[in-house]
N, C-alpha and C positions, 0 to 999 in steps of 0.2 A: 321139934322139927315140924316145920307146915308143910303141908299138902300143898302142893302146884294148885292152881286155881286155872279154869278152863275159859278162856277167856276169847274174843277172835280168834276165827282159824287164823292162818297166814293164805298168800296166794299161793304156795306151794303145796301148802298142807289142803286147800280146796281142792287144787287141780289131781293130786291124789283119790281124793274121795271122788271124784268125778271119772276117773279114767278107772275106780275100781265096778263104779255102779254102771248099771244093764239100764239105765234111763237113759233115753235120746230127747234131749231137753229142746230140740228143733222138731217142729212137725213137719211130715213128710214132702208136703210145700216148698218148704225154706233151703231143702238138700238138693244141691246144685253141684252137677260135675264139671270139670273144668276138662276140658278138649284140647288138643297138644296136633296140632300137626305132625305125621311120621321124623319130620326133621326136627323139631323140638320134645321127642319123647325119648328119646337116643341119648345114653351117660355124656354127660359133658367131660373133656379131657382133664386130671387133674393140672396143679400146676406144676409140679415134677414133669407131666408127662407136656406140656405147651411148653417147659425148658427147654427138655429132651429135641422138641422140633425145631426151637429155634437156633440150637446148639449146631444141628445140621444144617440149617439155609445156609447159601453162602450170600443170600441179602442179611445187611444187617445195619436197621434202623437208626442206630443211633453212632455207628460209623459217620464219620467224614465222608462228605460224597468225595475229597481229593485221594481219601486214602481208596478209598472202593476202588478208585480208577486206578493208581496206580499197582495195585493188587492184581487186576486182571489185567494188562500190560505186561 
């Protein structure tokens, strides 16, 4: 029976070893925060829940605009 041979990590197997180690391989320079406007910091709706909204409009985009009309008539 052989022994495994160590050979390349993998990208996964790096990115392990990187999220276990206390090294911040970027110097304090390079750390840049990203800034969101109060209206872009706010959960986006899933899409069950953008369904859900459009399940209640009574627009409905991909209707016939003949049927729309006769609907409200």
């Amino acid at each position: 029976m052989q022994k495994a041979t160590h050979g390349t990590p993998t990208e996964s197997e790096e990115d392990v070893v990187a999220d276990r180690s206390t090294e911040d391989p970027l110097p304090p320079e390079k750390h840049h925060t990203i800034r969101l406007s109060a209206g872009d910091a706010g959960p986006k709706p899933t899409e069950s829940e953008e369904d859900v909204v459009a399940d209640r409009t009574e627009d409905d985009p991909l209707r016939p605009k003949e049927m729309a009309r006769s609907k409200a008539n």
